[in-house]
Rosetta silent file (secondary structure, phi, psi, omega in degrees, C-alpha in Angstrom):
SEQUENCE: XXXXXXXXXXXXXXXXXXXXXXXXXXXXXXXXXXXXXXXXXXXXXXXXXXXXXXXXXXXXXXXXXXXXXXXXXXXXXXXXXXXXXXXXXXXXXX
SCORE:     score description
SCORE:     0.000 S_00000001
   1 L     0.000  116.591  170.258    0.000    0.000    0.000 S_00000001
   2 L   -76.327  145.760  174.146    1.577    3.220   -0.907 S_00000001
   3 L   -85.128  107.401 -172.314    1.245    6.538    1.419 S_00000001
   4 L   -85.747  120.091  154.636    0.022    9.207   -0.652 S_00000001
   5 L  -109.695  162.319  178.663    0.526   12.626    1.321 S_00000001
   6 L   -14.753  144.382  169.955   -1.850   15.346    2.177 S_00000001
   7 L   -83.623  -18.610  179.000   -1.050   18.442    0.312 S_00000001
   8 L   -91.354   -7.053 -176.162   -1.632   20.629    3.496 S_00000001
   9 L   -81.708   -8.135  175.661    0.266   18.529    5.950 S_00000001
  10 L  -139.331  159.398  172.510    3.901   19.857    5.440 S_00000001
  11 L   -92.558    6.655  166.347    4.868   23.451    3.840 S_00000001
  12 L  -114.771   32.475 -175.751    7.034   21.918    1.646 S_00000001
  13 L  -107.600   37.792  176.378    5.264   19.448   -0.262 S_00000001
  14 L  -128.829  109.572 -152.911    3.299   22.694   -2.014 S_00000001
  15 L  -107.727  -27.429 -139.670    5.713   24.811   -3.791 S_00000001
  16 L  -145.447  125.932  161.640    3.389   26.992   -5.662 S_00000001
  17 L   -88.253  137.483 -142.627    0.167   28.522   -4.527 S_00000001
  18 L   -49.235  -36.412 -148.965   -3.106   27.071   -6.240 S_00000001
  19 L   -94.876   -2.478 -167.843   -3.273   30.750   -8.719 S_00000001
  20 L    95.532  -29.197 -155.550    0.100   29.319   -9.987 S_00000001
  21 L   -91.093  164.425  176.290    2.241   32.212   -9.426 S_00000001
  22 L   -77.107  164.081 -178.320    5.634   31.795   -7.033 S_00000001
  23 L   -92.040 -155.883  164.461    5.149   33.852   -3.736 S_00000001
  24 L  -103.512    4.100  167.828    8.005   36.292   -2.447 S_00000001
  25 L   -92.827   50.554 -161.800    8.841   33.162   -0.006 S_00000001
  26 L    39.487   78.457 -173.169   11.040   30.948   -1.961 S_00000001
  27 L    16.903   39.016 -173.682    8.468   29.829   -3.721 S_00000001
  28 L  -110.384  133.233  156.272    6.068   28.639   -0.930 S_00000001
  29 L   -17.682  127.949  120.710    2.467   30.514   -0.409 S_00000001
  30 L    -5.123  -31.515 -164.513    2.027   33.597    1.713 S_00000001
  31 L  -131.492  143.328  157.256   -0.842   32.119    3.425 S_00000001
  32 L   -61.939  146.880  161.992   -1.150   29.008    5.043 S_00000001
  33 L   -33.983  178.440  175.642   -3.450   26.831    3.399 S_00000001
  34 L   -84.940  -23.720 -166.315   -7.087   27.366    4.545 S_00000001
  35 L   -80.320  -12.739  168.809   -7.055   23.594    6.282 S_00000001
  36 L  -129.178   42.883   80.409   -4.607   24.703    8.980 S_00000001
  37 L    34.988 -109.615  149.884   -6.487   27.310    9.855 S_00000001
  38 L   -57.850   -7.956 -172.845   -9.328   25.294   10.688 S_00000001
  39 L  -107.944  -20.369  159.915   -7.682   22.939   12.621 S_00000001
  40 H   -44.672  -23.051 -173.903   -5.983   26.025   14.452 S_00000001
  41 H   -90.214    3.565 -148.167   -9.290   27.209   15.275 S_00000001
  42 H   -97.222  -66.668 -175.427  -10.251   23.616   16.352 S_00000001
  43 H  -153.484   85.373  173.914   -6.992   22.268   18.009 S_00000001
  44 L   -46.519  -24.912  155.421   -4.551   24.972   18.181 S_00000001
  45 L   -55.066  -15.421 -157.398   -1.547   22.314   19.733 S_00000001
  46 L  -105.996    2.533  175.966   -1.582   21.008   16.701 S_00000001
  47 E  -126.323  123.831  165.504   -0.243   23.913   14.730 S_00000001
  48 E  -132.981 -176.452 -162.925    2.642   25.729   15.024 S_00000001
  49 E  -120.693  126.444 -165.842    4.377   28.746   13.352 S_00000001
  50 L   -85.008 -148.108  147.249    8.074   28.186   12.499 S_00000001
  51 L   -73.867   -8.180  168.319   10.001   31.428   12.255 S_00000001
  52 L   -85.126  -62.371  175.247    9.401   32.480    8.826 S_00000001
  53 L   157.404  -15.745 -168.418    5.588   32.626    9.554 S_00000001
  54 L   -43.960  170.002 -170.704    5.222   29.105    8.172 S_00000001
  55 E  -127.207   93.648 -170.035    2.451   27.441    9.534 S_00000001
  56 E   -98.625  131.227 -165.285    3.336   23.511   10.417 S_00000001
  57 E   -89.784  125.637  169.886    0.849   20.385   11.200 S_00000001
  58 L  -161.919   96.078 -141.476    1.694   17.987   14.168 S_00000001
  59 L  -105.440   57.590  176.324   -0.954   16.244   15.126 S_00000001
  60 L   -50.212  128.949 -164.504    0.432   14.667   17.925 S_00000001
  61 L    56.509   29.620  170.245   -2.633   12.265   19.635 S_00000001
  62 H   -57.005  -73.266 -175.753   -4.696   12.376   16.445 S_00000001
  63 H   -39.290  -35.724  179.999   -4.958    8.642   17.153 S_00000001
  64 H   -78.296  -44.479 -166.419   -6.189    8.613   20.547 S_00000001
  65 H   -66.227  -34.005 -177.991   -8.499   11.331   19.832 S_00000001
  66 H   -69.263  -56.282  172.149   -9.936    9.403   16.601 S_00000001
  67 H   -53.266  -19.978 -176.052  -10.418    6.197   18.290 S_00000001
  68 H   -66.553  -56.471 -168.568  -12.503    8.130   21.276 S_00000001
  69 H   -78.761   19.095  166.426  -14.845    9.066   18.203 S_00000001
  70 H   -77.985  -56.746 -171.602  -14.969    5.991   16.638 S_00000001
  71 H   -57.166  -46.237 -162.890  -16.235    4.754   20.402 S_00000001
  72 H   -92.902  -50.262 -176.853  -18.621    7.721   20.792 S_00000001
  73 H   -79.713   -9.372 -178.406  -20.252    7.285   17.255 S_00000001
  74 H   -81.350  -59.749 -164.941  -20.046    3.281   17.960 S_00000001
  75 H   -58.423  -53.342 -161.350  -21.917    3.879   21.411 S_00000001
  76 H   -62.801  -56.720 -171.266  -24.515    6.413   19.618 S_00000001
  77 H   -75.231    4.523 -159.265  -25.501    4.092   16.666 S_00000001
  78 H   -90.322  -45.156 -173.201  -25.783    0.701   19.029 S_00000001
  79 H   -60.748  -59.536  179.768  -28.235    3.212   20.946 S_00000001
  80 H   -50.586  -32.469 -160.105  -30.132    4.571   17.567 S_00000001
  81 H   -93.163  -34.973  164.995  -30.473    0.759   16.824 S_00000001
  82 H   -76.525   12.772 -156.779  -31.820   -0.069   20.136 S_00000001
  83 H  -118.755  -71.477 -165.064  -34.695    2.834   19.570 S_00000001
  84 H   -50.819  -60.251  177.256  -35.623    1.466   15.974 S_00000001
  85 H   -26.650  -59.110 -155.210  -36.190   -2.234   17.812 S_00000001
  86 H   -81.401  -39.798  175.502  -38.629   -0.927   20.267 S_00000001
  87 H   -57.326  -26.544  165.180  -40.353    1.279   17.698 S_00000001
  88 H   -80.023  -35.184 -177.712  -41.005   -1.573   15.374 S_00000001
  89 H   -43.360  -43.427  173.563  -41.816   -3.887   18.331 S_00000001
  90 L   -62.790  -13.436 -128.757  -44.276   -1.285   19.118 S_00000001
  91 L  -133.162  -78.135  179.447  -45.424   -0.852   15.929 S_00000001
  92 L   -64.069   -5.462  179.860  -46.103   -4.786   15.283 S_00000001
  93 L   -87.907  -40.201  175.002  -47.977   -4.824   18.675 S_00000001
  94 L   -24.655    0.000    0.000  -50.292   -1.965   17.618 S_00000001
């Protein structure tokens, strides 16, 4: 299985910003992408700013935090699934 990566997860694997033209930064964007951004607005550990202004992704316990939702949306549908039982049960008693 090959890794493809993200175009927003490092500043250098973007050279050139999406209009084409080089920036005045050795030829990286001006702006961080818009995606780390959002996750700065989300979960601001996870971003930092190098000394140039870059903006870098290091999403240090992304794993822990993804399995908790995996767990939380696991817990949620087992619950939605016990609701549709009793509503048909209810339904066929009717």
């Amino acid at each position: 299985m090959s890794f493809r990566r993200a175009r927003w997860c490092a500043p250098s694997v973007r050279k050139r910003p999406r209009n084409g033209r080089p920036s005045a930064r050795n030829g990286r964007p001006t702006r961080p992408p818009r995606r780390r951004q959002e996750v700065e607005e989300v979960i601001p550990e996870w971003v930092a700013t190098t000394g140039d202004g870059t903006k870098v992704l290091n999403m240090i316990g992304f794993e822990a935090m993804a399995i908790e939702a995996i767990k939380e949306l696991n817990s949620k549908d087992q619950e939605l699934e016990r609701r549709i039982q009793a509503l048909e049960q209810a339904a066929k008693g009717s």
